[in-house]
C-alpha positions as YAML, in Angstrom:
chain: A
units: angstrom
residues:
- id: 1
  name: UNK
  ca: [-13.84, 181.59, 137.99]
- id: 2
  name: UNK
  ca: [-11.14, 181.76, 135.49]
- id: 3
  name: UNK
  ca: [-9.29, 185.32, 135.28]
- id: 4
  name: UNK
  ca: [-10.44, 187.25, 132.50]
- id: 5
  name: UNK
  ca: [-8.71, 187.04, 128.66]
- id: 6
  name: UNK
  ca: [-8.16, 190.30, 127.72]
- id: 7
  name: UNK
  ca: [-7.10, 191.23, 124.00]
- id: 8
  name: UNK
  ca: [-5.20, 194.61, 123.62]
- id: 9
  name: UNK
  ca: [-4.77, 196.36, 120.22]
- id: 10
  name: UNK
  ca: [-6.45, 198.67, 117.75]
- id: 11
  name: UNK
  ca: [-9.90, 198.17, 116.76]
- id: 12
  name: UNK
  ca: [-9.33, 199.00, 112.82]
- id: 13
  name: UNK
  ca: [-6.39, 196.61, 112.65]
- id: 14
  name: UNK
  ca: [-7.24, 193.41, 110.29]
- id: 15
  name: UNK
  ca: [-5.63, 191.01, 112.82]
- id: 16
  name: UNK
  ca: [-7.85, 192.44, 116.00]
- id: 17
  name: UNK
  ca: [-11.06, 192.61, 114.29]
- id: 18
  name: UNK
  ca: [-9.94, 188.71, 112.98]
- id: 19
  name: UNK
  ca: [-9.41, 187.55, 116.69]
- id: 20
  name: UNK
  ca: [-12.18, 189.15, 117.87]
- id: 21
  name: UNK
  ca: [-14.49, 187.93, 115.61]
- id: 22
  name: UNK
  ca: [-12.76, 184.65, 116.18]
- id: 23
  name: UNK
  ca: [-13.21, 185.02, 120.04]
- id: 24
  name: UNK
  ca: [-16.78, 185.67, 119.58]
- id: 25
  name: UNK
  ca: [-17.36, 182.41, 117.02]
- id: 26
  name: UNK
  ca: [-15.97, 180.06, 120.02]
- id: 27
  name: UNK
  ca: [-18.52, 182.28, 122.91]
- id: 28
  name: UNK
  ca: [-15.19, 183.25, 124.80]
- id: 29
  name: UNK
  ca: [-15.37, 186.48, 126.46]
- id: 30
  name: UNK
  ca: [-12.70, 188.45, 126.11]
- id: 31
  name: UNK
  ca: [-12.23, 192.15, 127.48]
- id: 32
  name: UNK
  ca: [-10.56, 194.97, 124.71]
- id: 33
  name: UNK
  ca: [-8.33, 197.14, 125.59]
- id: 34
  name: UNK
  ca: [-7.79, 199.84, 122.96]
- id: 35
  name: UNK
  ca: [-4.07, 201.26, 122.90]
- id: 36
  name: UNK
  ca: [-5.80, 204.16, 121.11]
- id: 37
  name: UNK
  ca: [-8.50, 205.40, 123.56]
- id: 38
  name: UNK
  ca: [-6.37, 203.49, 126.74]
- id: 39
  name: UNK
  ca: [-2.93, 203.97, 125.72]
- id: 40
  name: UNK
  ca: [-0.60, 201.52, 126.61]
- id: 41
  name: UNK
  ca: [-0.35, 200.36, 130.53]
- id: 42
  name: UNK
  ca: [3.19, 200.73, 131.73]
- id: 43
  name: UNK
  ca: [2.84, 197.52, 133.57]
- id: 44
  name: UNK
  ca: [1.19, 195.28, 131.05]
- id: 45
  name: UNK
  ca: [3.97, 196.01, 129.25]
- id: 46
  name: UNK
  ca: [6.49, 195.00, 131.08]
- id: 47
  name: UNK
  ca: [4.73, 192.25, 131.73]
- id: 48
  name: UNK
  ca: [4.60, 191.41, 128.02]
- id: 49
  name: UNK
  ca: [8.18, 192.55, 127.63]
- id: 50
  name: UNK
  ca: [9.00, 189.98, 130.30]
- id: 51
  name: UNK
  ca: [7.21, 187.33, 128.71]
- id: 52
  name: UNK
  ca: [7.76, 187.18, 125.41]
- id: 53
  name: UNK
  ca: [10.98, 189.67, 124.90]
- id: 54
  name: UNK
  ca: [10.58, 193.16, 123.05]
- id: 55
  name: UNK
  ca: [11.67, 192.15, 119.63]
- id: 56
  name: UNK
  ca: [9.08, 189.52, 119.07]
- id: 57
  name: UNK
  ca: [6.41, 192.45, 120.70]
- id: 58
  name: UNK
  ca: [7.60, 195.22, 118.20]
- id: 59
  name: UNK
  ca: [6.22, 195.02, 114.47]
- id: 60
  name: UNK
  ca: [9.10, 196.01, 112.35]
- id: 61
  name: UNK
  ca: [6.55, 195.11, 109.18]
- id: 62
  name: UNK
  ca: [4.21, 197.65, 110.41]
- id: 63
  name: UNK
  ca: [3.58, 201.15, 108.82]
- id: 64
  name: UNK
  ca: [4.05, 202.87, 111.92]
- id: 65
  name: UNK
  ca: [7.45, 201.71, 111.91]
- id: 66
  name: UNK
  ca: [7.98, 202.06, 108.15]
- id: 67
  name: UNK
  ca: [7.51, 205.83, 108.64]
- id: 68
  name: UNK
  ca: [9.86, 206.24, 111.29]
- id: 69
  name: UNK
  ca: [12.81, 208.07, 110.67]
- id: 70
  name: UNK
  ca: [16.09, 206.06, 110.14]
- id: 71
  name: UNK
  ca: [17.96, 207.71, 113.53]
- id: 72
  name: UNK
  ca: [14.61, 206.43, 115.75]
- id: 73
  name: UNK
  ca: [14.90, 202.89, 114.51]
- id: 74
  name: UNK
  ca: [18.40, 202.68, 115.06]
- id: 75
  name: UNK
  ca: [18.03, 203.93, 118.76]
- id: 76
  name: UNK
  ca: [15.71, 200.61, 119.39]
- id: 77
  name: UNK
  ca: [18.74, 198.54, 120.29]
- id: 78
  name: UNK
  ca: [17.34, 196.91, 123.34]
- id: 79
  name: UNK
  ca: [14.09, 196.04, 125.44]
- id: 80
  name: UNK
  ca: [14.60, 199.76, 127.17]
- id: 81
  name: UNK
  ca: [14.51, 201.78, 123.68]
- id: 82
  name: UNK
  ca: [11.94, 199.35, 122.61]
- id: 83
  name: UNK
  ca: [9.68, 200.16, 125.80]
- id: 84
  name: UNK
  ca: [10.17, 203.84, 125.61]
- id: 85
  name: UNK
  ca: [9.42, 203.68, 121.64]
- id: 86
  name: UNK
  ca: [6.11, 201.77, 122.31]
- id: 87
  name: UNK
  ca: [4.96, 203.61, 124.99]
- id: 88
  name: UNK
  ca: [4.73, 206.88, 123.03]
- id: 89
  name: UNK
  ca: [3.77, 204.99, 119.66]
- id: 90
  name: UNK
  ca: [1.21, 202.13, 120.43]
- id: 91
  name: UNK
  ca: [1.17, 201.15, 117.00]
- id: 92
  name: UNK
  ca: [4.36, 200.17, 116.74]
- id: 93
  name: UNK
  ca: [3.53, 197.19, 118.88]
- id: 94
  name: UNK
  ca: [2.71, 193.87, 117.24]
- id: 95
  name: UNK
  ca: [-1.12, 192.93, 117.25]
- id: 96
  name: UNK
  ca: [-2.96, 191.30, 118.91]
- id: 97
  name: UNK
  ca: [-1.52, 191.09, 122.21]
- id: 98
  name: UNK
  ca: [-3.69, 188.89, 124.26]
- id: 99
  name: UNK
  ca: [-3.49, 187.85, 128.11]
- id: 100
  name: UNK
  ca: [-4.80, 184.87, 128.73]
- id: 101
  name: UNK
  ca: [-5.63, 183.33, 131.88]
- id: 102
  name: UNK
  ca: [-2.83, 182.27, 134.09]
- id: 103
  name: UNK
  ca: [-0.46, 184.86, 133.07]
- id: 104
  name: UNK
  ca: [0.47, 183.86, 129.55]
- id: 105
  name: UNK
  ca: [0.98, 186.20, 126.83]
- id: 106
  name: UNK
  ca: [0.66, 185.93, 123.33]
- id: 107
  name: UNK
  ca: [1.39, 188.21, 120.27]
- id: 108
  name: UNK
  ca: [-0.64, 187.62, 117.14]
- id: 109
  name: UNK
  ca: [-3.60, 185.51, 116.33]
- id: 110
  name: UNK
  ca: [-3.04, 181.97, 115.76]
- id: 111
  name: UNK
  ca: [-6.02, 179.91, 115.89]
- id: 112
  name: UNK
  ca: [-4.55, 176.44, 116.35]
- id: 113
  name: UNK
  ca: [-2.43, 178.23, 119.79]
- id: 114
  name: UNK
  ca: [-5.75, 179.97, 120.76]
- id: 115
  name: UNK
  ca: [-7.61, 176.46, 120.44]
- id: 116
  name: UNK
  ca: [-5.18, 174.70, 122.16]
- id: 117
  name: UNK
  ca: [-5.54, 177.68, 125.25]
- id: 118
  name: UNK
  ca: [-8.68, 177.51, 125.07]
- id: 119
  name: UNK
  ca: [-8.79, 173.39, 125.56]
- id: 120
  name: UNK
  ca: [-10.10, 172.72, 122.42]
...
């Protein structure tokens, strides 16, 4: 049996409810994990972090990050200030996150990627 996807974000964003609808199209289960209700997993994420590198993970287009104040954005210098910043605001971290099986991580939906990982 193949380890479980499972797809982490927020269930109002545009780009989750895409994917998951998406998901759902090709019958691929895929477990949610909602930062809001959930929070963010410490480990996950650095485990994403690791994978894919904190300034691809955190969504400077974002309005979460838009309303930050000028002094907290500046302190994001590195995958540590990153981590801490995303930790207490979920929503600053680009969405869809999705762990596939086998380890790999991917940020965003992209269907031709997610057809390719899915061997179609």
């Amino acid at each position: 049996m193949k380890n479980p996807i499972t797809l982490y974000g927020i269930p109002n964003c545009d780009t989750v409810k895409k994917a998951r609808a998406w998901l759902a199209g090709q019958q691929v289960q895929a477990q949610f994990h909602d930062f809001k209700k959930q929070g963010v997993p410490p480990d996950r994420l650095d485990h994403w972090l690791a994978a894919v590198g904190w300034e691809k993970l955190l969504n400077r287009q974002g309005t979460t990050w838009r309303k930050l104040d000028e002094v907290t954005k500046a302190a994001v210098t590195d995958a540590k200030s990153a981590r801490s910043l995303m930790l207490a605001q979920a929503s600053v971290i680009k969405r869809p996150v999705v762990e596939w099986s086998g380890e790999a991580v991917t940020v965003g939906f992209d269907v031709t990627d997610w057809q390719q990982r899915l061997g179609g």
